[in-house]
VOBA-1610 file (N, C-alpha, C; in pm, whole numbers, padded with zeros to 5 digits, always signed):
BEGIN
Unk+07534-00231+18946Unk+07600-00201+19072Unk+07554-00305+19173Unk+07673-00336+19246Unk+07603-00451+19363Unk+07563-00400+19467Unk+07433-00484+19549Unk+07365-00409+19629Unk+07472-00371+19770Unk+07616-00425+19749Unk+07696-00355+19874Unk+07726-00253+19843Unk+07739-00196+19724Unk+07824-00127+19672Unk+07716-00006+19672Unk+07596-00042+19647Unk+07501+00058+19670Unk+07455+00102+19795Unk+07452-00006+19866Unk+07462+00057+20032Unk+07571+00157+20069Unk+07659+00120+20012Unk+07779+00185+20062Unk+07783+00309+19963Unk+07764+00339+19903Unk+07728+00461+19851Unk+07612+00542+19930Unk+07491+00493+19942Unk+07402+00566+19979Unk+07405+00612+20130Unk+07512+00508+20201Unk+07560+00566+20336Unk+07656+00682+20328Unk+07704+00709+20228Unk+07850+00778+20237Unk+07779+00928+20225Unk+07651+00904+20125Unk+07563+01036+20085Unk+07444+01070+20225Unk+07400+00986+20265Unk+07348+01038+20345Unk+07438+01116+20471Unk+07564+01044+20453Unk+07683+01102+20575Unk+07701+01283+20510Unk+07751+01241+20398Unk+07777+01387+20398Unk+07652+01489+20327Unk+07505+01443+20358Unk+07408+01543+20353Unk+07405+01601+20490Unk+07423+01492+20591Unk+07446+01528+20756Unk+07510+01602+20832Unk+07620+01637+20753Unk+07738+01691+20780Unk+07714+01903+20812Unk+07711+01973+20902Unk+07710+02044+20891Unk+07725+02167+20819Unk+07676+02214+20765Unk+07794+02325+20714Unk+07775+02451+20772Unk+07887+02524+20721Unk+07844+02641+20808Unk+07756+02787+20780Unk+07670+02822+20860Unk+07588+02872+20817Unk+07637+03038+20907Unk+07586+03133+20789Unk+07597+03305+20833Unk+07473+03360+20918Unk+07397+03264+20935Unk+07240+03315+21007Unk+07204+03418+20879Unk+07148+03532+20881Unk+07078+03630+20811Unk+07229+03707+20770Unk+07309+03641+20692Unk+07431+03720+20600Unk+07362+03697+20449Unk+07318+03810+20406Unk+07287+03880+20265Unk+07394+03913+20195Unk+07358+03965+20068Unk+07488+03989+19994Unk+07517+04126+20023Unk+07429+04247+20149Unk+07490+04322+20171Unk+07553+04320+20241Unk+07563+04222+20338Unk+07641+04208+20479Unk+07755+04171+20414Unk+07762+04071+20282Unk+07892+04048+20203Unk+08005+04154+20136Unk+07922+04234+20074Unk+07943+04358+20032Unk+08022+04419+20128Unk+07954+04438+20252Unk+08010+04548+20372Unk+08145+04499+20404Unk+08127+04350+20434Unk+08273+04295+20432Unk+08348+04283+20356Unk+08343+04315+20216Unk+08441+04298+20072Unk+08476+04437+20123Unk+08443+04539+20145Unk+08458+04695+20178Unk+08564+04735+20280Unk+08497+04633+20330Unk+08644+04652+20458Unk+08797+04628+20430Unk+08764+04453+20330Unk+08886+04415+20328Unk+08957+04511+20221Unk+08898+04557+20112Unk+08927+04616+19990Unk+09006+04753+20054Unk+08952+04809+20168Unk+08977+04955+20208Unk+09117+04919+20307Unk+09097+04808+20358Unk+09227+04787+20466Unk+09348+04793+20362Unk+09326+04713+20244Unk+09425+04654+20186Unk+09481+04795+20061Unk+09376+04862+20052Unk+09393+04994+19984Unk+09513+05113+20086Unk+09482+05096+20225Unk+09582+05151+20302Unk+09706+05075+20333Unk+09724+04952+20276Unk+09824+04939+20333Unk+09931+04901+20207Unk+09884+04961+20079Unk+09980+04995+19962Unk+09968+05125+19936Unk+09937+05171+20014Unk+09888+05337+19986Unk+09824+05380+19860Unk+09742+05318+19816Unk+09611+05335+19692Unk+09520+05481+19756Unk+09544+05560+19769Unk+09472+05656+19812Unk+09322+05631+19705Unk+09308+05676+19636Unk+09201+05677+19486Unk+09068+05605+19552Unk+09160+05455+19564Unk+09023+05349+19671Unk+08997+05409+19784Unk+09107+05417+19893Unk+09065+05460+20025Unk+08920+05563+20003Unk+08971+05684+19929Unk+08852+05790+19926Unk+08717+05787+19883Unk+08713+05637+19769Unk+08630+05628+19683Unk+08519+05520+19777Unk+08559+05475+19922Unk+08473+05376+19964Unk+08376+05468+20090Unk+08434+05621+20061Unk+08358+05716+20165Unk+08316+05844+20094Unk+08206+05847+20144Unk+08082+05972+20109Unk+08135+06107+20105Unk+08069+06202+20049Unk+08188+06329+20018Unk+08188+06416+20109Unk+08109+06366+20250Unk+08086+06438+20376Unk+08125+06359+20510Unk+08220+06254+20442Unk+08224+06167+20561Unk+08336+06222+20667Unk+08321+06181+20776Unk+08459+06222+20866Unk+08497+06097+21007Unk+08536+06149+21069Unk+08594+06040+21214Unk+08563+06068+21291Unk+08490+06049+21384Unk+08491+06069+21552Unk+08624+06015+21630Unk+08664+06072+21685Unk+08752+06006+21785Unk+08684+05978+21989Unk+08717+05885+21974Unk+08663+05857+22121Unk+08785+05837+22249Unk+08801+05922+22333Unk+08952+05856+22427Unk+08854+05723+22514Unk+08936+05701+22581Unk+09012+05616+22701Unk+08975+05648+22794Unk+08923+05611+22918Unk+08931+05667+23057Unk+08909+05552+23078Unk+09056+05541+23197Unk+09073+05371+23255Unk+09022+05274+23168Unk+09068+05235+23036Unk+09028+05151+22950Unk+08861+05129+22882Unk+08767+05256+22930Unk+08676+05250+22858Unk+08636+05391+22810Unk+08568+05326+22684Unk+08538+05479+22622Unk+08477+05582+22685Unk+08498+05692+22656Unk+08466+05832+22762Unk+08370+05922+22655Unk+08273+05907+22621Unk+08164+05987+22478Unk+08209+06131+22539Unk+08177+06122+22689Unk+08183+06263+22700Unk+08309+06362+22622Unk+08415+06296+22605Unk+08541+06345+22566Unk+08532+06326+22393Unk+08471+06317+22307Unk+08438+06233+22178Unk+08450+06398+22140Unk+08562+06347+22014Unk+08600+06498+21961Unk+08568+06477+21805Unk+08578+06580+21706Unk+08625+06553+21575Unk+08778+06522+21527Unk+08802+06367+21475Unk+08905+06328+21434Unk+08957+06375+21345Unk+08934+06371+21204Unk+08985+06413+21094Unk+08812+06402+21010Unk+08803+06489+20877Unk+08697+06513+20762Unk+08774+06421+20657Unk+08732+06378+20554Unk+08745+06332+20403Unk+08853+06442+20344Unk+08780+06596+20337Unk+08917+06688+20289Unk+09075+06662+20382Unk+09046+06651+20539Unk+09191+06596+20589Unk+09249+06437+20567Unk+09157+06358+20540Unk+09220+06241+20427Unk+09265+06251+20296Unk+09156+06354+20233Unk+09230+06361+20094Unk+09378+06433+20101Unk+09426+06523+20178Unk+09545+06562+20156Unk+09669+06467+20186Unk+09623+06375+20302Unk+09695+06262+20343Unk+09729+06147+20230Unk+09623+06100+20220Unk+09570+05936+20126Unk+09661+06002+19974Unk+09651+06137+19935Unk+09695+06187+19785Unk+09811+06250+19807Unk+09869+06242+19895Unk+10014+06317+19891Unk+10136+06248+19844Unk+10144+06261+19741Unk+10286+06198+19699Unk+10360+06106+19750Unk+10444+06154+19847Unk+10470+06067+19978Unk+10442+06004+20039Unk+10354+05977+20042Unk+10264+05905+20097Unk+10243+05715+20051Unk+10287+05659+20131Unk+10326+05523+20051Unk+10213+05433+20127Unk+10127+05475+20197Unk+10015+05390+20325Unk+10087+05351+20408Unk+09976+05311+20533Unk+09967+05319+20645Unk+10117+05194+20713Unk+10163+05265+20804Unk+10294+05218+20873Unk+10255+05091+20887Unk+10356+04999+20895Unk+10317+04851+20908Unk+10475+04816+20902Unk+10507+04722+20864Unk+10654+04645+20884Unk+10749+04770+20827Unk+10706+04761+20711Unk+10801+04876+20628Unk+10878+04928+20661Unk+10791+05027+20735Unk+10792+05177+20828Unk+10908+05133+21005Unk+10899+05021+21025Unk+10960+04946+21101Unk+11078+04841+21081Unk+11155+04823+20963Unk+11169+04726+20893Unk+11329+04735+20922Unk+11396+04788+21006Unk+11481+04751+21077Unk+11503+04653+21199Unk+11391+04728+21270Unk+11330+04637+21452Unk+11213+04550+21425Unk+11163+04496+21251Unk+11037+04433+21304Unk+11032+04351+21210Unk+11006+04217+21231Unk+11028+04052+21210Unk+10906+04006+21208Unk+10867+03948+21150Unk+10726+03867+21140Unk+10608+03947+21136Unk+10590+04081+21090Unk+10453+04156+21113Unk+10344+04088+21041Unk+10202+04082+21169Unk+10078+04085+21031Unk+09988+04133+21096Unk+09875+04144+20978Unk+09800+04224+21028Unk+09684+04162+21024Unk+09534+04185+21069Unk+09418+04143+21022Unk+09322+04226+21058Unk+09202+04221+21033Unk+09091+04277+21029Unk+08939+04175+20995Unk+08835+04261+21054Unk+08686+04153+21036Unk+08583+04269+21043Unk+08480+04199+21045Unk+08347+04307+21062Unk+08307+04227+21186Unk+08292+04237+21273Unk+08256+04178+21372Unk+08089+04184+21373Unk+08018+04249+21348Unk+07926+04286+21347Unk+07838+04382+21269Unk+07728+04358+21188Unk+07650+04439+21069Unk+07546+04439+21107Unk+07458+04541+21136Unk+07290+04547+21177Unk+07277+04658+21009Unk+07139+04578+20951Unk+07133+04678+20832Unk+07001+04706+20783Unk+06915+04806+20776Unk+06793+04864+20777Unk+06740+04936+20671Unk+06702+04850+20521Unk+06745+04939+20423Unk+06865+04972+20367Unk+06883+05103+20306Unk+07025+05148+20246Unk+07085+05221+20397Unk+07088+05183+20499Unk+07130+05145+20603Unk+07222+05086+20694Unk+07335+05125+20724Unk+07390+05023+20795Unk+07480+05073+20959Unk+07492+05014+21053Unk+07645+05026+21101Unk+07682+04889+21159Unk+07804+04901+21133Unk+07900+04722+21132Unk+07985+04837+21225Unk+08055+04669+21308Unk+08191+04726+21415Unk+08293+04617+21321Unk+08413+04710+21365Unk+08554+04647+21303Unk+08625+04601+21400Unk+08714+04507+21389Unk+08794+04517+21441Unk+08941+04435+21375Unk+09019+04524+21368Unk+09188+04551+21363Unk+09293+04577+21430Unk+09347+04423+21408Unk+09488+04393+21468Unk+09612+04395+21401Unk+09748+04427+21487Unk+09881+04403+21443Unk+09947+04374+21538Unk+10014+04265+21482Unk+10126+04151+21586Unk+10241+04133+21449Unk+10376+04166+21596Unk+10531+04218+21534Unk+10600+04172+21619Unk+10723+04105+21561Unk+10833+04037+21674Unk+10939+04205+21664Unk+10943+04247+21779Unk+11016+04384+21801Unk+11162+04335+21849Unk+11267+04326+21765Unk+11403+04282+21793Unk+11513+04385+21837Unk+11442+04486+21890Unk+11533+04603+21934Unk+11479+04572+22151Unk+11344+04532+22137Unk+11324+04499+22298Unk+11284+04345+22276Unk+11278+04258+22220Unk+11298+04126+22191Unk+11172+04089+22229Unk+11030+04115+22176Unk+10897+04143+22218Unk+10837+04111+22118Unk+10737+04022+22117Unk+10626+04027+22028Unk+10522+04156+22079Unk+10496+04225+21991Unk+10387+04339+22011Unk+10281+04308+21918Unk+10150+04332+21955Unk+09987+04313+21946Unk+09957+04447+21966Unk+09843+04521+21851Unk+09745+04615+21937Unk+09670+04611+21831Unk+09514+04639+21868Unk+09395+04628+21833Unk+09357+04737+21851Unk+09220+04710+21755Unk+09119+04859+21827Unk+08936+04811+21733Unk+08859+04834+21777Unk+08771+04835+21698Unk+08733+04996+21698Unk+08654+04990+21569Unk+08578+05101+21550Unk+08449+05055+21526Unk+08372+05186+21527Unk+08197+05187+21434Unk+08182+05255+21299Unk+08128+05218+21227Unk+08133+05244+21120Unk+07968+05272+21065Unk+07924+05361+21015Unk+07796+05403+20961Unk+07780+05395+20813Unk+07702+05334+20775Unk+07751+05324+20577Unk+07588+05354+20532Unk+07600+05418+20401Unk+07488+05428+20374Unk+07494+05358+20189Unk+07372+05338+20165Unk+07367+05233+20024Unk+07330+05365+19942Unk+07397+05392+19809Unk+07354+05479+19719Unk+07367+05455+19600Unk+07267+05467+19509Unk+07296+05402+19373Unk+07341+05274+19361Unk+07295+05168+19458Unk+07346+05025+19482Unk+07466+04990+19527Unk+07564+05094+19551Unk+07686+05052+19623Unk+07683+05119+19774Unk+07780+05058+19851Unk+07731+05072+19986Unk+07856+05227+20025Unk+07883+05266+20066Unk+07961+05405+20082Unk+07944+05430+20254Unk+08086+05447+20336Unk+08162+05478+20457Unk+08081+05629+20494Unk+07984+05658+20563Unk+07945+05776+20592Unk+08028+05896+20706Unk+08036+05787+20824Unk+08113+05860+20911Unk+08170+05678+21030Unk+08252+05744+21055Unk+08386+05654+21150Unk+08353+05708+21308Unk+08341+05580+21434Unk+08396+05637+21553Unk+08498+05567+21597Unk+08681+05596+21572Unk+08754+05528+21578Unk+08763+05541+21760Unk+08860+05399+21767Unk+08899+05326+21880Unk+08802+05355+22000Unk+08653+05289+21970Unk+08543+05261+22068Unk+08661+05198+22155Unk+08705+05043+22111Unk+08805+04990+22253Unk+08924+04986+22141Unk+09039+04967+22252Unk+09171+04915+22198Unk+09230+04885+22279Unk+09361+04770+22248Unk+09428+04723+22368Unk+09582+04704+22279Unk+09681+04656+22386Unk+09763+04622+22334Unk+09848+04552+22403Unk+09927+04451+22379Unk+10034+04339+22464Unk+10124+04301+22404Unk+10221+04305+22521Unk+10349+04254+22463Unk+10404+04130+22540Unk+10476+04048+22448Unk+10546+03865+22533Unk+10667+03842+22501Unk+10727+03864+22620Unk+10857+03826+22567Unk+10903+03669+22440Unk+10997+03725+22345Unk+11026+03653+22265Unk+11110+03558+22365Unk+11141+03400+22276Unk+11248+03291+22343Unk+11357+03316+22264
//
């Protein structure tokens, strides 16, 4: 090899040892886990797989619901949402095809999608609570509107027998929603 040719190699390697990559800070393979959980459970509701939905929560798990007052959460008002037995009749009912999304809209609604993240995992042991947060944005052709709404929740998980399991839910800590007119 000629010594340009070796310079020029050993520049190209030191360039891309330099090169950033991107790093999770302290993301473990449970923080990975927690997030395979999420996506696995979003995507379980939105073909209506009931079987998964139930199988990623504890046999005592349930929902908190939290309202609204002037756009922030109100604990004082924090009720019981729904139990696991009022999912199982939902998630297993025949009819039941999962959670509304274009489909369910699929006259007035053009371009739907959806997404979801863990925004956040603190984990202590077989331990955990992560915040979510989940969005949907839809071109609405009946008011000629793109529509957005979000919400995060909290989520409590506990590790058992090495898999991680949904203990209890406090849905819509925040949520918002906006609409822009289409051109």
């Amino acid at each position: 090899m000629s010594p340009r040719r070796f310079l020029s190699s050993l520049v190209i390697c030191l360039i891309t040892l330099s090169v950033p990559a991107p790093s999770f800070g302290q993301e473990t393979s449970d923080h990975q886990l927690i997030r395979t959980m999420l996506t696995k459970d979003q995507e379980a509701f939105s073909v209506g797989d009931g079987p998964t939905i139930l199988d990623h929560r504890g046999d005592h798990y349930f929902v908190a619901s939290v309202p609204l007052n002037n756009g922030t959460p109100d604990f004082h008002g924090v009720s019981l949402g729904y139990t696991k037995e009022d999912m199982k009749t939902r998630v297993l009912d025949p009819e039941w095809k999962g959670s509304p999304g274009a489909d369910a809209l699929q006259d007035t609604v053009i371009d739907f999608k959806s997404q979801h993240e863990i925004v956040r995992i603190d984990i202590q042991g077989n331990y955990a609570v992560a915040m979510s947060r989940i969005e949907d944005a839809w071109n609405d052709t009946t008011n000629n509107v793109r529509k957005l709404r979000g919400w995060n929740s909290l989520w409590f998980l506990r590790k058992i027998d090495g898999h991680w399991t949904y203990v209890t839910a406090v849905g819509g800590v925040s949520s918002w929603k906006n609409e822009t007119p289409l051109e």
